[in-house]
N, C-alpha and C positions, 0 to 999 in steps of 0.2 A: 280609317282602316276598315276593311269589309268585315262584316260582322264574324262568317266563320273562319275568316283568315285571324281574328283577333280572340280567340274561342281556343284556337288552335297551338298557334306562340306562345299564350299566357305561358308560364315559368314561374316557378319557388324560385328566388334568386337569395345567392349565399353572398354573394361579392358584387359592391358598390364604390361608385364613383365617388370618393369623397370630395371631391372639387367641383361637384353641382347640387345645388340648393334644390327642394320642394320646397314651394312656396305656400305661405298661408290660402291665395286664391285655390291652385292648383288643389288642395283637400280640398277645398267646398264645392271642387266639381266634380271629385270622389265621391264626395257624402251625396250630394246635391242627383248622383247616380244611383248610389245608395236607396236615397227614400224613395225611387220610384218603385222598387218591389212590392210584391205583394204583402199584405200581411194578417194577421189574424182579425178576422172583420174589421183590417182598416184601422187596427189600435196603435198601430207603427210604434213599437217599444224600441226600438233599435238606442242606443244612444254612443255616441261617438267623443273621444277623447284625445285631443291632438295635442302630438307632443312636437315642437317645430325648433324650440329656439335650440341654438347649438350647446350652450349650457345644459339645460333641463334633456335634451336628446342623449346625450354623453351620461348624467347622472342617471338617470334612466334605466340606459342599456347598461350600467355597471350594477344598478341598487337594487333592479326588477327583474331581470332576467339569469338564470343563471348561467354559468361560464361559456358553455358548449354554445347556446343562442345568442349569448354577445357578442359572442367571435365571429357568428354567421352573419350579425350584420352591424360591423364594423362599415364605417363612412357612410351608413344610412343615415338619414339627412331630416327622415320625420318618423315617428309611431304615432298608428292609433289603437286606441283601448276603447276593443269592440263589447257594448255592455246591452244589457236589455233590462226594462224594469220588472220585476217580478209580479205573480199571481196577477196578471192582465190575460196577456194571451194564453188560451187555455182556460180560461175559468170565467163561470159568470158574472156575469158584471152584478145585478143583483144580489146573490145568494153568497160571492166568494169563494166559491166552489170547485174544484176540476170539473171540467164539461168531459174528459174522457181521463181515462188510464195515467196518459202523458204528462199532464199539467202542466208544470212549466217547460216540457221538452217543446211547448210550441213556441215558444221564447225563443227559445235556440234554433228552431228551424228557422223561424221568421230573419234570426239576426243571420244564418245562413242563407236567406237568400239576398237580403240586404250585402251583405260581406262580397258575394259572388259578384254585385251588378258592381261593385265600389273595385273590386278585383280587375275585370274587363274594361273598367275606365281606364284606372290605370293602366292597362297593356296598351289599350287604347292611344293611349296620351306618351306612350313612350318609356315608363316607369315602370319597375322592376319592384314589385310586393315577396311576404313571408310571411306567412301566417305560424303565428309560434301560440300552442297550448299550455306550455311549460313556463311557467312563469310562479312571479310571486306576489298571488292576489291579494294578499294583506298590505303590502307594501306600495302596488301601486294603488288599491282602493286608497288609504293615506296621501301616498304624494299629491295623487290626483285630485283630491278630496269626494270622491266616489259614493253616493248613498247608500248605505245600506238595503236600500230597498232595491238596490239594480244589481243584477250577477254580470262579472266579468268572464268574459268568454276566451278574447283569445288580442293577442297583443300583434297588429301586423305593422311591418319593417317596412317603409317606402322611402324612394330612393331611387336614382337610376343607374342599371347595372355599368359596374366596369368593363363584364363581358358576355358572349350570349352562351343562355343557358343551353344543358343538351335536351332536349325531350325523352324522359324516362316512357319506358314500354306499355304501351296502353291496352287493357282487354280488348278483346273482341267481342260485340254486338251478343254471339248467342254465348259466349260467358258467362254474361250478365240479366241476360233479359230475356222471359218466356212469354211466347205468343199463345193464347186463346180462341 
């Protein structure tokens, strides 16, 4: 697919095919999209948690999400639990320090920009994502067995849509953005 045509399509998708599989390959060409991002001097904290088999997917979406986001992705076919390790990016690596204000908010941008190239693969490749905030970080840190030392950011639904999403209204250029 050409790169802004698949820029473009991408879609939150709510409603999934339950009668087609994500396969375990299929994520490691997510991830594998993934680790190409940038990230803070190269410490690539990103960490990824796939959830594929149909048991552990079902349990899941009933144990870790609450009601409103399991129902959004009913017959989704995999998650992953997008995580980042802490006090890395953002801080000195000698001192253990914040190198600015943010601190770990450079965790989280890094694991957004990781999250976005794993997004476009998937549009990429045919598959339909959701990125859900709302979830229930103690329970999946648990199931998943999740370190302590990594923060869970955001739980995304993959799957391929039953049907095409609509494209919600986008700003415009000077909305958003001022020139200098």
């Amino acid at each position: 697919m050409e790169f802004d045509k698949t820029i473009e399509t991408r879609r939150s998708i709510r409603n999934y095919d339950a009668t087609k599989d994500v396969t375990k390959e299929t994520l490691e060409k997510l991830i594998y999209a993934a680790i190409q991002a940038p990230s803070w001097k190269n410490t690539q904290t990103a960490r990824y948690y796939c959830v594929v088999s149909k048991e552990m997917t079902e349990k899941f979406r009933n144990e870790c999400l609450p009601e409103f986001n399991a129902k959004r992705c009913e017959g989704v076919s995999a998650f992953i639990v997008a995580a980042f390790e802490k006090n890395i990016s953002g801080f000195n690596t000698e001192t253990g320090e914040k190198t600015n204000e943010l601190g770990n908010g450079w965790g989280i941008y890094d694991l957004g920009l990781h999250n976005e190239n794993l997004l476009l693969k998937a549009a990429d490749l045919g598959l339909g994502t959701l990125v859900m905030g709302i979830r229930d970080t103690e329970k999946i840190a648990q199931m998943l067995n999740i370190p302590e030392n990594e923060c869970i950011v955001s739980v995304i639904a993959v799957g391929y849509p039953a049907k095409e999403a609509v494209k919600p209204k986008r700003k415009h250029i000077e909305d958003i953005a001022k020139f200098f």
